[in-house]
BARO-942919 format. One record per atom (N, C-alpha, C, O, CB): residue in one letter; x negated, z negated, y negated. Coordinates in steps of 0.02 Angstrom, whole numbers, plus 50000, padded with zeros to 5 digits. Glycine has a CB too. Layout:
AXZY
...
***
This chain:
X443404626743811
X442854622743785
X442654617443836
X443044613043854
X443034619443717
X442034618143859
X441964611443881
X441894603943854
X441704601643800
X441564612143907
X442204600043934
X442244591943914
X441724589643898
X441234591343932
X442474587343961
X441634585143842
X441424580643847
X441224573643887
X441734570543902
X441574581043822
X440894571943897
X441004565643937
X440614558043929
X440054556743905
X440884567844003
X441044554443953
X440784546443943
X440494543843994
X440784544944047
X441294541543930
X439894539744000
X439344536444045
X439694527844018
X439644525143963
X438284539044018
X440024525644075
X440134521344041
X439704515644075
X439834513544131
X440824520644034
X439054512844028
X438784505544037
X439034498944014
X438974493644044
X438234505344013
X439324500043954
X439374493643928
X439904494243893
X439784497043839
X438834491043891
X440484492743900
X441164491343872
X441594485943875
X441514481543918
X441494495243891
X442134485643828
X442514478943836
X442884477643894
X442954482643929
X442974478043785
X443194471543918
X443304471543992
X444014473443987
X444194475143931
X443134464444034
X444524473344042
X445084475644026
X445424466444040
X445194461844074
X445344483344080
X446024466943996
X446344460444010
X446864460844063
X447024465844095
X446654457743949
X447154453344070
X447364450944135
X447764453844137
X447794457344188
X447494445044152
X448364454544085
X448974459844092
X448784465044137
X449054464244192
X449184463444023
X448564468044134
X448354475544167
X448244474744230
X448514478344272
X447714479044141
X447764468944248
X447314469444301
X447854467644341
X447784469244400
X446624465244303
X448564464044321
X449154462044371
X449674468144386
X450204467844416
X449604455644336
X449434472544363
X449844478144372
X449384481044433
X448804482844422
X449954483144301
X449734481544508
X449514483944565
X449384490144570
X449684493844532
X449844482844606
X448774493844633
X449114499344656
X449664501644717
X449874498644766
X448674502244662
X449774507444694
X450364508444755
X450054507744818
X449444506544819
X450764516044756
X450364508344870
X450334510444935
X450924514444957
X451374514244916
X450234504944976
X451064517945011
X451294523545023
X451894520045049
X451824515745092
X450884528445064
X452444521545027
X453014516745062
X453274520045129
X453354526145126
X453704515645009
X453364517845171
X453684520045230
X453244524545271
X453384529045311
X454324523445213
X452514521545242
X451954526145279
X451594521545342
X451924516645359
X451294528745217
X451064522645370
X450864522245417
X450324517345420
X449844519045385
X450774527545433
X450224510845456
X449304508845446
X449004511245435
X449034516545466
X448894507145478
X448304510745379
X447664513545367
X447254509045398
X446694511245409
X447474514645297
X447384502145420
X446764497445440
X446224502545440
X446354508445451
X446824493145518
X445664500445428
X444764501845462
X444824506445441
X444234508245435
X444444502045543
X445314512945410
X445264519445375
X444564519145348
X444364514245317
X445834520645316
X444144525045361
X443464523745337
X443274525245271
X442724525145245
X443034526845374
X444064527445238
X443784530945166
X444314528345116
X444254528745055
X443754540545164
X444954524945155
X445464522745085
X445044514245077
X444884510245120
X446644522145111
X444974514145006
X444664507644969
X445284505544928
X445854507844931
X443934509144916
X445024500044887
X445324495744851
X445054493444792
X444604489444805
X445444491344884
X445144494544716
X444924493744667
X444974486944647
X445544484544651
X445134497944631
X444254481144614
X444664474844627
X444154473844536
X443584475544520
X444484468344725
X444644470844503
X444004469944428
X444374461344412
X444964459644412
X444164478644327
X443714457244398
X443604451844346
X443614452844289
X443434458444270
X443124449044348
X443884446944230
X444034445744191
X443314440744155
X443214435544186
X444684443944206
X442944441844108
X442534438144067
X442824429944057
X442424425344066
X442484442243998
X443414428744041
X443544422244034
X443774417944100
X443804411844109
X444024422043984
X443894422844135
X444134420944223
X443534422344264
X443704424744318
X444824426444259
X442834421544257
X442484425544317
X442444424544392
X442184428644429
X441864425544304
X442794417544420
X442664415844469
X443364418844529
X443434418144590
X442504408444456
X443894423044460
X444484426044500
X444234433944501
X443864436644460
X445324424744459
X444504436544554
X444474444044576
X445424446144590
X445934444244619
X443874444744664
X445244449644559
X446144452544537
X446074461144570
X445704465644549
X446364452944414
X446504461244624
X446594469244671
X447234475644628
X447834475044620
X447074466244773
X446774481044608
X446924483644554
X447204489744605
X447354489044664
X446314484544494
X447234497044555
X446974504744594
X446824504944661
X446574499944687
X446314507644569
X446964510744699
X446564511444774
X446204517844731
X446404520144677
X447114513544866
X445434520644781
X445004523444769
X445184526244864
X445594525344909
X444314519044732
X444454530644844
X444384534644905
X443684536244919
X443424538944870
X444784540844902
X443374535644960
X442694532644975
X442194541344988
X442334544745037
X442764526145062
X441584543944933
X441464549044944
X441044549544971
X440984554345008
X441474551844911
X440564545244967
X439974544644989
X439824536344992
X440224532044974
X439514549044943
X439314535345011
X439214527845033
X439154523344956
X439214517244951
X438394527045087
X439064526244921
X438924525844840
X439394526644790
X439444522944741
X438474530444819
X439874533244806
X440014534844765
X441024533544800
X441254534644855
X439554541844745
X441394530544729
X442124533944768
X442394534644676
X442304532144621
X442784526644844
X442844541044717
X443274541644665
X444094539444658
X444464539244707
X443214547644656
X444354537844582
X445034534644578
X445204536244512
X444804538144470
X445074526844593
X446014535044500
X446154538944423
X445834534244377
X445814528144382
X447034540044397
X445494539344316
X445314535444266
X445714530644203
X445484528144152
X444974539444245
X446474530844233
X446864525844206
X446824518944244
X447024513744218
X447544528244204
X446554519344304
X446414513244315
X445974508444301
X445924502844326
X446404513144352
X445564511844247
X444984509544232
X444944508044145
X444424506844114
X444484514944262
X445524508444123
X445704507444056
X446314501444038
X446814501044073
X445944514644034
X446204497343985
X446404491943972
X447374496643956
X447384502043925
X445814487343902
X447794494643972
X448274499143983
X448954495043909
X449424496843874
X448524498944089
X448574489643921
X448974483443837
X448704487143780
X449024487143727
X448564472643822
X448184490043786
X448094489643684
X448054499343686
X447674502643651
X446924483643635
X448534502043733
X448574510643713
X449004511143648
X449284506043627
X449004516143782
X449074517143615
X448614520543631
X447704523043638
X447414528243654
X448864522443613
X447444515243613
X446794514443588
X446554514543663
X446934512643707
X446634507443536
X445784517143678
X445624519643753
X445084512543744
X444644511543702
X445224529743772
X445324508243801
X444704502543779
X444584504243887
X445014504443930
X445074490243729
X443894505043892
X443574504343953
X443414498843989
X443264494343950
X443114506543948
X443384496844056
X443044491544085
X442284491444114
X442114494744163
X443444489944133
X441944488144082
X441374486544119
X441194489244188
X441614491244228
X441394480444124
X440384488944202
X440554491244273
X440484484744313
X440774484144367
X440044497544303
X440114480044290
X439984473344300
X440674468944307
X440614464744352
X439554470944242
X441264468844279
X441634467144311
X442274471444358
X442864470144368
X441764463444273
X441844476644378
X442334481144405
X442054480944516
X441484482144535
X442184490944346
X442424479944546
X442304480844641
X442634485444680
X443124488744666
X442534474744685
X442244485544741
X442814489944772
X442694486344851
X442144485644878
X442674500144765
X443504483744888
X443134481644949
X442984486145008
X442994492245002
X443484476644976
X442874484045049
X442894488145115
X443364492345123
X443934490945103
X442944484445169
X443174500745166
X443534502945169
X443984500545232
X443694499445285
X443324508145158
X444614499845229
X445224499645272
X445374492645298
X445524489845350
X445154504445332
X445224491145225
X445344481045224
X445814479745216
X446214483745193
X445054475945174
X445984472845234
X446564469445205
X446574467245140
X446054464545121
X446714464245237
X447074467845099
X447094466845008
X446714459145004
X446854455845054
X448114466544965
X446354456144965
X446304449544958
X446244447244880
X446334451044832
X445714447445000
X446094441144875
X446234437644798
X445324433844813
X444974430944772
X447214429844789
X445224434944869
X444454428744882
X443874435944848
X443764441644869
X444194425345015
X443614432244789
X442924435144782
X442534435744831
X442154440444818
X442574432344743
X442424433744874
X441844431444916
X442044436845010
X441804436445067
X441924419844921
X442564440744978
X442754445945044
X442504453845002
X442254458745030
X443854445645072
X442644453044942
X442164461044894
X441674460944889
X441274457544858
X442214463344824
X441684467344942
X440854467744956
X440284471344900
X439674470144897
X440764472345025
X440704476644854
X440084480044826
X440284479944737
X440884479544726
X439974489044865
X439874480244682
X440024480144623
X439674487744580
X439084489244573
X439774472744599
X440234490944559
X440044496744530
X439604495444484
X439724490244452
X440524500144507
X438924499844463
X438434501044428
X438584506344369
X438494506144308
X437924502844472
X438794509844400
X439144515744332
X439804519244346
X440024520144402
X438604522944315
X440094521244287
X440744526144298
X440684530844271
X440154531844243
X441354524444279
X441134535244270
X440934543144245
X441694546244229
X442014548944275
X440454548644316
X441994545544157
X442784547144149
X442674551944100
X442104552144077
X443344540944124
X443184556844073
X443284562144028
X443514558143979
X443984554443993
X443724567944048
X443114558143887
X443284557843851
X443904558843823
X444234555143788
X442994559243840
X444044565943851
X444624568043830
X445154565743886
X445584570043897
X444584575543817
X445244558343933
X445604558943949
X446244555743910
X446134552043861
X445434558243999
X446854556843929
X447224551543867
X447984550243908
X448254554743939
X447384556543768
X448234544443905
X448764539343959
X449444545443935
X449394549743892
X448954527543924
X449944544243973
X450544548143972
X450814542043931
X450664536143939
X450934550744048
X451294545243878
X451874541943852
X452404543943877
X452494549943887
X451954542343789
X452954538443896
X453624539243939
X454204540343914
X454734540043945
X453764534143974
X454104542243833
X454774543643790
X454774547343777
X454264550443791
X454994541343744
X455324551143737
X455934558143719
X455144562243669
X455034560943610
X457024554743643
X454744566743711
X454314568743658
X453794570043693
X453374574543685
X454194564143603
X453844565143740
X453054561043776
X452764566343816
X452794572343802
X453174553543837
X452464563743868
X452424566743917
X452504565544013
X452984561844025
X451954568143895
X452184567544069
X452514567444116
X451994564544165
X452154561944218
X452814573644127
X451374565144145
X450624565744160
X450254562744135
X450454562944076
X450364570544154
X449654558844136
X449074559344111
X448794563744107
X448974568444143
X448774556844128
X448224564644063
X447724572244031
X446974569444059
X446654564744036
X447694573743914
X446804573544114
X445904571144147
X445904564244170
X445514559544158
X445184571244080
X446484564644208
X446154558144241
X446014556344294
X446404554644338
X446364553944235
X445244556544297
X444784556844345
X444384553144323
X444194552044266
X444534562344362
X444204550444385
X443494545044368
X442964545744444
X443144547944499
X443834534344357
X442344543544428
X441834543444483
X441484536844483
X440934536644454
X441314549144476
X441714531744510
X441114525644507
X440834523844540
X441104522344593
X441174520744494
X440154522844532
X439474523144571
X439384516644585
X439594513244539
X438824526044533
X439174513444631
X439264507544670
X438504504744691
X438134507744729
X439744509344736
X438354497844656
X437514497344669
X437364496444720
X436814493744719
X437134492744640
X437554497244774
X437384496944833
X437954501944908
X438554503044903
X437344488744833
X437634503344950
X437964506444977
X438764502845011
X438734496945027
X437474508945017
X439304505645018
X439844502045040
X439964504045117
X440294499945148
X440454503444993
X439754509345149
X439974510045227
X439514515945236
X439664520745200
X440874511745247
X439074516645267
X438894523045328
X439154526445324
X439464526145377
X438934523045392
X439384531745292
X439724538945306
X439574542245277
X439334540945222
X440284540245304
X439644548845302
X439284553545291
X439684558845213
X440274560745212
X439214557045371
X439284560045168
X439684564645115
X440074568645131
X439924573845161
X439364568145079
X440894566145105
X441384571545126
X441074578545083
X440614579345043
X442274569245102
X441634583445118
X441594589645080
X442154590545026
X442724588345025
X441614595345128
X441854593944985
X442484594544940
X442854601644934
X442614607244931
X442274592544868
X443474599544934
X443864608244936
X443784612044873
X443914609144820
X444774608244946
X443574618644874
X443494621344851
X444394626344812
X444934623944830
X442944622944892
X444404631044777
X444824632344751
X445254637344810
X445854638244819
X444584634744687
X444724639744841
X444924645244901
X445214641544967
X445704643245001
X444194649744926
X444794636344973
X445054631845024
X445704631545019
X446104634845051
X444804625445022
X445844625344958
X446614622644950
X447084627844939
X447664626444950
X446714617644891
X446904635844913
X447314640844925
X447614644144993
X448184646145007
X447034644844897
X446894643745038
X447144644945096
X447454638745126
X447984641145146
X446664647845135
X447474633345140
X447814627345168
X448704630045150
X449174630745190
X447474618845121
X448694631245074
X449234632145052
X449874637145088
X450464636745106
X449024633844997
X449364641745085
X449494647645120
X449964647945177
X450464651345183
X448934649745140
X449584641645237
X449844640445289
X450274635745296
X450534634745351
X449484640045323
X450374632845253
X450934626945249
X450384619745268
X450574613945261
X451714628545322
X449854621045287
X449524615545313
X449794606645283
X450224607245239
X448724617545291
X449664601145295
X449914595645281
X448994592245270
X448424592945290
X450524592645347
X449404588245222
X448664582545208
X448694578145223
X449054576745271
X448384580545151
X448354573645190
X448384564645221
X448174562145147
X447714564545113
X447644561345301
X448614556845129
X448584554145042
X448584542445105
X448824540745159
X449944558644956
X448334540045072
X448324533745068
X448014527845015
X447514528744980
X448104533245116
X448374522445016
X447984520144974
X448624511344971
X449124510345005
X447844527044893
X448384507844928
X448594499844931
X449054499744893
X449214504744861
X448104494244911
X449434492944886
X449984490844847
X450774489044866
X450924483544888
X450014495544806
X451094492744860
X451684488744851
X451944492944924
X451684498444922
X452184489644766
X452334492144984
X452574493345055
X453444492645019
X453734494845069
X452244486245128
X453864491544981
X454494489544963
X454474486444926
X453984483844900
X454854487344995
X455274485844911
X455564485244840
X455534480244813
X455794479444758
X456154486344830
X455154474744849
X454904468844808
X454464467944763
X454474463144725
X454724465144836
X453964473144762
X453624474844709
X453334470444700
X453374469144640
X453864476744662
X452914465644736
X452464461044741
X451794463244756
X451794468444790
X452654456744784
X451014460244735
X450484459944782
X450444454544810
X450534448844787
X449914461344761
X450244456844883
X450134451544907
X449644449844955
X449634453745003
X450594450244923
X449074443444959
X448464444645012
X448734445645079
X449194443245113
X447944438545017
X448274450045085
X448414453245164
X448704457545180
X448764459745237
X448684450345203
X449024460145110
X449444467645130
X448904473045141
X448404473545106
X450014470845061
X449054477445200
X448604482245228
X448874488345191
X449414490245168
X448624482645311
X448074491245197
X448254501945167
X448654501845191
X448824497445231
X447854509845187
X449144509445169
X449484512645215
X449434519345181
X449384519745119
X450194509645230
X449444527145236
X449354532545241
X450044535945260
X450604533845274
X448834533145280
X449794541445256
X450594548545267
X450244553445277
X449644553845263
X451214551245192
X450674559145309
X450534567445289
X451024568945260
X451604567345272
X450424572945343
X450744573045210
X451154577245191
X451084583845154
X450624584945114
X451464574045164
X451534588045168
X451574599545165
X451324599045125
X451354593745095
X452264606045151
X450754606345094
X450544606845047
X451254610745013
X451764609145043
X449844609845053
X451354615344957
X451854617444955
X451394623044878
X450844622444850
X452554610844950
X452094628944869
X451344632244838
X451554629744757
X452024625744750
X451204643344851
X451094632844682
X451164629344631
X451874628744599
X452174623744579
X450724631544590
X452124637744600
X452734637244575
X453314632744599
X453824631044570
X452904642744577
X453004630944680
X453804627344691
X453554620044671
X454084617044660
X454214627644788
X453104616144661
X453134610444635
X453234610544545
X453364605244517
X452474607044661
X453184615644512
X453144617844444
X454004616044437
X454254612744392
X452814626844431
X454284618644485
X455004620144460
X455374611844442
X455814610544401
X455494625044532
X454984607044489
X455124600044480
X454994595944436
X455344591144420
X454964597544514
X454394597944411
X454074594844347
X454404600144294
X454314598944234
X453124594744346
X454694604544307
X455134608744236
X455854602444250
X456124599544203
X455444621144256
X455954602044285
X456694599244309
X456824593344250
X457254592744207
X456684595344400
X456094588344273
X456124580844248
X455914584344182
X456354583644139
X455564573944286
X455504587144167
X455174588844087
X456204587644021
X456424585143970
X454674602644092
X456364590844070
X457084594344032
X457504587344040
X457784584743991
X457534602644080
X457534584844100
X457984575944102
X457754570344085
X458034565044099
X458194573144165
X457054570944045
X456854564244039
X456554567043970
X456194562443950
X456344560444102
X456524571543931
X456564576143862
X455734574043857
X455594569643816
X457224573143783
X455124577343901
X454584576243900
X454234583143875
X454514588043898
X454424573543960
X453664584443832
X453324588743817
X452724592543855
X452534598343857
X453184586643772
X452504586643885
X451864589043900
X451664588043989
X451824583344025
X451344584643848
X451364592544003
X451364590244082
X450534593244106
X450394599144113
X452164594944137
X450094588144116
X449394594444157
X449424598144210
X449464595244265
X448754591644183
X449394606644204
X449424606944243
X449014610044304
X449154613144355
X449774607544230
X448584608244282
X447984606944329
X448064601944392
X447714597044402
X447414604044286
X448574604244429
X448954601444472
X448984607244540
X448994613344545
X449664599644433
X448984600744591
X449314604244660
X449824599844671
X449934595244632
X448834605044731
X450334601444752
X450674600244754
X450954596944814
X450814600944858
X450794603844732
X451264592144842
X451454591744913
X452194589644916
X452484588444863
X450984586444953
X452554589144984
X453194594045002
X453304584145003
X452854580345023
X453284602145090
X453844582344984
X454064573644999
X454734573845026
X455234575244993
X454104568144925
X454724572745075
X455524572045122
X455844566045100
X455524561045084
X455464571145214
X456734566745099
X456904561645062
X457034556345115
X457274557945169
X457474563245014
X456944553045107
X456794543545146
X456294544545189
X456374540845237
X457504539045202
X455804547945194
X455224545945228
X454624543445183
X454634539445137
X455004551545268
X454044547245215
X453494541345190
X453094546445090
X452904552145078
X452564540445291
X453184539145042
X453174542844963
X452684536044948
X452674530044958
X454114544144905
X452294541544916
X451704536244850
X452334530644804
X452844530744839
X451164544344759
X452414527244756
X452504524044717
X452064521144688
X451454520644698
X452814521544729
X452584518044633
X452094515444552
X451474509944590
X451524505744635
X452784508844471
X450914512144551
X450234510344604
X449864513544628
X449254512544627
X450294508144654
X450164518144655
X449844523244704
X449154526044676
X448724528444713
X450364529644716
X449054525244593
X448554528744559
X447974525844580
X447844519844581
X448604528944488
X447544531844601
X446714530644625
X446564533844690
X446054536144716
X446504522444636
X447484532944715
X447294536644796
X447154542944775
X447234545544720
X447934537244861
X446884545644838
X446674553344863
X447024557444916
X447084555944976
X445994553144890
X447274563044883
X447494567544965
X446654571344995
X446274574244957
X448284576944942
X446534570245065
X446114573645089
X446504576245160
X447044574545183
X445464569545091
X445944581645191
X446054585145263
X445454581145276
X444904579245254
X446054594445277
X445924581145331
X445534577745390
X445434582545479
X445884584245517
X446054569945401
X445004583145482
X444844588545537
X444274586145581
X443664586745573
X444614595745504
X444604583245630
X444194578645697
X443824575245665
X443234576645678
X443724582345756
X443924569245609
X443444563445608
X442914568345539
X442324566645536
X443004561245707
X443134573645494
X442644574545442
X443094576445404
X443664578345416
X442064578945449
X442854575945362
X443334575145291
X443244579445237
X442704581845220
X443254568645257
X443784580245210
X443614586745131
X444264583845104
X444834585045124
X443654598545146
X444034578745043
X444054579944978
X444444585244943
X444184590044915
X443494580544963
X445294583744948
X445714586944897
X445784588144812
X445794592744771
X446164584444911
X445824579744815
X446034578244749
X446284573144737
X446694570944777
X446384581744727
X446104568544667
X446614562044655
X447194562144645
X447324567644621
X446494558344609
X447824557744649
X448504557844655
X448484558244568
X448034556244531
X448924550844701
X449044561044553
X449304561044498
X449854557744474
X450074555844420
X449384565744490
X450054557544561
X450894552244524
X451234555744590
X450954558044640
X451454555244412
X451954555244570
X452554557744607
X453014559944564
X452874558244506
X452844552944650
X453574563244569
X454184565144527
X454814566644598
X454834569644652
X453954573544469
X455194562844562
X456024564044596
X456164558244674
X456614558544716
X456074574744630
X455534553144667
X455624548744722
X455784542044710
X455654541744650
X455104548844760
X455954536644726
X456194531644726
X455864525544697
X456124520444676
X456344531244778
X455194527444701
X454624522344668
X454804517544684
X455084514444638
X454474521644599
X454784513744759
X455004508944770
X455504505944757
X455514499844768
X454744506944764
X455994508744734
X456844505444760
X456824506244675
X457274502644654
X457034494844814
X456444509844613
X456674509044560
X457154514144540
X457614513444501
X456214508144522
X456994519244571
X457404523544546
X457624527644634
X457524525344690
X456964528544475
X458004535744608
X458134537344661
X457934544444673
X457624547444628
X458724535644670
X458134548344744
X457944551744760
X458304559144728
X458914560044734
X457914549644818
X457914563544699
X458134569844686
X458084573744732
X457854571844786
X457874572544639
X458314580944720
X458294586544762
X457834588544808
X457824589744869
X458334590744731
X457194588544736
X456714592744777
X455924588744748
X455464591044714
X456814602744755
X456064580344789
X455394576544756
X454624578444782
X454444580644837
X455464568244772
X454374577344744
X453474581644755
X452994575444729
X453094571544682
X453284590844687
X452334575944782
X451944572644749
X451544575444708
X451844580444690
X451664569544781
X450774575044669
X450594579244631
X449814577044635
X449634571344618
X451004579444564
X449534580144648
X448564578644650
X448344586044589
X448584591244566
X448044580744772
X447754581744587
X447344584744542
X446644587144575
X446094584344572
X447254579744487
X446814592844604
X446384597744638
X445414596644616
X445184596644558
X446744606244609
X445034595744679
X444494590644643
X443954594044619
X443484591044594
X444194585044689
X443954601944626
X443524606444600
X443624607744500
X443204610644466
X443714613644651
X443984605944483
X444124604744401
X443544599744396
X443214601044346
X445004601144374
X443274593444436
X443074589044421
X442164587844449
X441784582944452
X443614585044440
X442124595244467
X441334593944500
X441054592844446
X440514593544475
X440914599944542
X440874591544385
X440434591144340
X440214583144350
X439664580744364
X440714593444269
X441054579344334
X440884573044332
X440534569044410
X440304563344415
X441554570044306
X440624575744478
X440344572244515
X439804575344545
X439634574144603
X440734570044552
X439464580044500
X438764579044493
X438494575444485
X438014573644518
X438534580944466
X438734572744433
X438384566044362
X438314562744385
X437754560544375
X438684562544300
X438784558044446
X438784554944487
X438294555444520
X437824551544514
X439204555144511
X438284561244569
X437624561944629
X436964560644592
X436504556744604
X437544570744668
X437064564944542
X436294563544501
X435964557644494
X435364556644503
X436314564944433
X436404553344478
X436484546144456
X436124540644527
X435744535744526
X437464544644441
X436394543444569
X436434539744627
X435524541044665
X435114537544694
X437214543144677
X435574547244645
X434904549644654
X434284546544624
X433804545044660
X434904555544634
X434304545644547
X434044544444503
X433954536544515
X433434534144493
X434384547244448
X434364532744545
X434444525744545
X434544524944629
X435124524344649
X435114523044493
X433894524944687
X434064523344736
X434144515144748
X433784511044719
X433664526644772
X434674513344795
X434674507544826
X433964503644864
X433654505544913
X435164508944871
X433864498244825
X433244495144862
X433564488644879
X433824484644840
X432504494244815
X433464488244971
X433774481544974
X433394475844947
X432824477344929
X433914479945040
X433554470544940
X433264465944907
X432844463344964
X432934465245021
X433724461244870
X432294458144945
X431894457044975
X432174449045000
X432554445744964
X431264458444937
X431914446745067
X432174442845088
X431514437645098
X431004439145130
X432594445345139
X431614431845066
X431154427445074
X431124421845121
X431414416745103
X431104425645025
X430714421545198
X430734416445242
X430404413345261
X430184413045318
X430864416945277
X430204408045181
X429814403345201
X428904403045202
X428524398345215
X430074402845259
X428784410045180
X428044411345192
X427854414045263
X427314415645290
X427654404645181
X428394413845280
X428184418745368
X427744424445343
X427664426245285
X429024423445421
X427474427045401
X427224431145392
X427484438645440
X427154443645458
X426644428245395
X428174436745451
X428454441545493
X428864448545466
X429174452945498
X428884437545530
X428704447545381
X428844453645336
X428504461445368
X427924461845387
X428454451545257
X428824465545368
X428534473245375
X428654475845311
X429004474445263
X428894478445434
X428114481545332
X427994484045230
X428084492145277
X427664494545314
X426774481545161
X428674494545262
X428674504845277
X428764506245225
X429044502545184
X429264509745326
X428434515345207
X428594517945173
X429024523545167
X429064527045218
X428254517845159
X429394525545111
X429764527945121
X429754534645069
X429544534145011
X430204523545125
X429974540045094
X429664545945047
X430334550145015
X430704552145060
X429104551845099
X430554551844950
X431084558444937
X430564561544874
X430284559544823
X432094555844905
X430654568144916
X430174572644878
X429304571744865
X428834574144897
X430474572544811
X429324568644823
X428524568544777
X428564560944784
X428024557944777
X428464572144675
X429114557144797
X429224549244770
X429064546044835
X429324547444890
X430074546744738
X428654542144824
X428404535844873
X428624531344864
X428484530044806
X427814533544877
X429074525344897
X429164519444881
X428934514744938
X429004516044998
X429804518744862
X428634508244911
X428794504644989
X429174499444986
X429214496344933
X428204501845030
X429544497545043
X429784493645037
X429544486345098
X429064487445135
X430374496845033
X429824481045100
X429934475245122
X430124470545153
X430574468745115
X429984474345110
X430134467045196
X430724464445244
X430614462745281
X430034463945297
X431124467145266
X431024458145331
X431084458345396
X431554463445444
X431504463645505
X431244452545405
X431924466545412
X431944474645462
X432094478545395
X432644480645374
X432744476145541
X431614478945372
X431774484145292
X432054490445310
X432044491845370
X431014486645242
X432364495145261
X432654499045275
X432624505245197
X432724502545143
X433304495145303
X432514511445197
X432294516445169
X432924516945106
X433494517945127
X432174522845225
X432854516445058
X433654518345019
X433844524545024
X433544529745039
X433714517344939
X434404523145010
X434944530245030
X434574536845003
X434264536444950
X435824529844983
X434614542845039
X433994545445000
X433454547745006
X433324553644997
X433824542844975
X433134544345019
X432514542645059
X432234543045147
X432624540345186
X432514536545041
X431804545145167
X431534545545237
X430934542445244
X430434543645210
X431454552045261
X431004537345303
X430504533545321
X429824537745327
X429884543445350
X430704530245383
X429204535645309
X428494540445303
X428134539345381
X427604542145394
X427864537145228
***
């Protein structure tokens, strides 16, 4: 049956509890500085507006658009009830920034999100489950965040053949570097590779924990990657990053992280046999990032107009997509995303 889905404009905000719960970063992984596509999820609070609190990492798809799990985007205190955040108090900063607490370094504020109704949080007790169910999100950003060009997204054949060959990915994203389990300003991304590995052998791991931690339910609408023990592993946080290939400077779009199983989560627990990370392969999710493109389409970026004084040194170009004329304004105006100068 198909999903349903939620446009989310106007919802309650998420509270502070939550928003202090970090994302991961890759422990024992590598600088991302200036990475052109790992971001940072940052959301305000209605009774706090003048604080910006660094949430989720995201992964940058387009200049508009990035995607991150849609548990990061849910008030995580009042589950099992699904309360959403605004997009108005929701940011994302630069890609391959340093973490910060200063409003005034987040550069762009999401306009819309795009999550599965049916998605619903993992419970961690004798019954529960191991996973979240659809969680995926797409949030559209009112203005563009960096120059780059639309990754590609892997297709089902792709990530089969990658598989095939043992190929390795690249997963990054913010938060916690060790077992202090602190955020802190100025902590930088950090990135890894790591084996793809094929379904059954990451299956056998999530059967492992299903049976030692007496869990029911697991999605498995899952891929898989190979985690060596004491090298470089996602931890608690990590949700929002993305595994992508990377192939001379262009990019394709794996899938959002799902989690990890059998790794250390930052000094909380320890290392099993055979620990795996787990993404959520991103072709399950082209619908919601249609909706997205559509969206983005439907709503081009117009820079704002800049007022100096009554000069008269404004230029007026126009700018054409399809049948649509717009003009725009400025002192070096510029065409929205979209759009080609006439």
């Amino acid at each position: 049956m198909k999903k349903r889905l939620i446009v989310l404009l106007s919802i309650l905000s998420l509270s502070l509890s939550f928003l202090l719960v970090p994302a991961n970063a890759i422990e024992n992984g590598e600088s991302a500085l200036n990475h052109p596509r790992i971001v940072s999820m940052y959301f305000t609070i209605d009774s706090r507006p003048n604080e910006i609190w660094p949430s989720c990492s995201a992964w940058l798809y387009s200049p508009r658009i990035v995607f991150t799990a849609a548990h990061c985007l849910y008030d995580g205190s009042v589950r099992p009830k699904k309360v959403l955040r605004t997009p108005s108090n929701t940011y994302v900063g630069l890609p391959g920034a340093l973490k910060t607490f200063k409003r005034s370094e987040i550069f762009a504020k999401a306009s819309n999100i795009f999550v599965y109704d049916t998605f619903d949080f993992y419970y961690a007790t004798a019954g529960g489950s191991l996973s979240y169910k659809d969680d995926f999100a797409a949030v559209v950003l009112e203005k563009p965040l960096a120059n780059v060009e639309v990754a590609k997204l892997a297709s089902k054949e792709f990530l089969s053949e990658l598989i095939a060959k043992n190929e390795f990915i690249e997963t990054g994203g913010y938060g916690y570097h060790n077992n202090s389990r602190q955020v802190l300003e100025g902590d930088e991304p950090k990135k890894a590779k790591l084996q793809l590995i094929p379904f059954e052998t990451g299956m056998r791991t999530v059967n492992e924990f299903k049976q030692k931690w007496f869990r029911n339910y697991f999605q498995e609408d899952a891929a898989f990657v190979k985690i060596s023990k004491n090298g470089a592993a996602p931890c608690d946080g990590d949700s929002g990053s993305s595994y992508f290939y990377n192939e001379n400077g262009k990019y394709t779009h794996m899938g959002v992280t799902m989690g990890m199983i059998g790794t250390p989560n930052c000094g909380i627990d320890t290392w099993s046999e055979n620990p795996v990370g787990v993404f959520r392969p991103i072709y399950f999710d082209m619908e919601l990032v249609k909706l997205a493109e559509k969206y983005v389409a439907d709503n081009p970026y117009v820079e704002p107009k800049i007022w100096n004084g009554g000069s008269s040194n404004k230029i007026i170009i126009t700018c054409v997509k399809g049948k649509v004329t717009k003009k725009v304004i400025g002192i070096t105006p510029k065409c929205p995303v979209g759009y080609k100068k006439k």
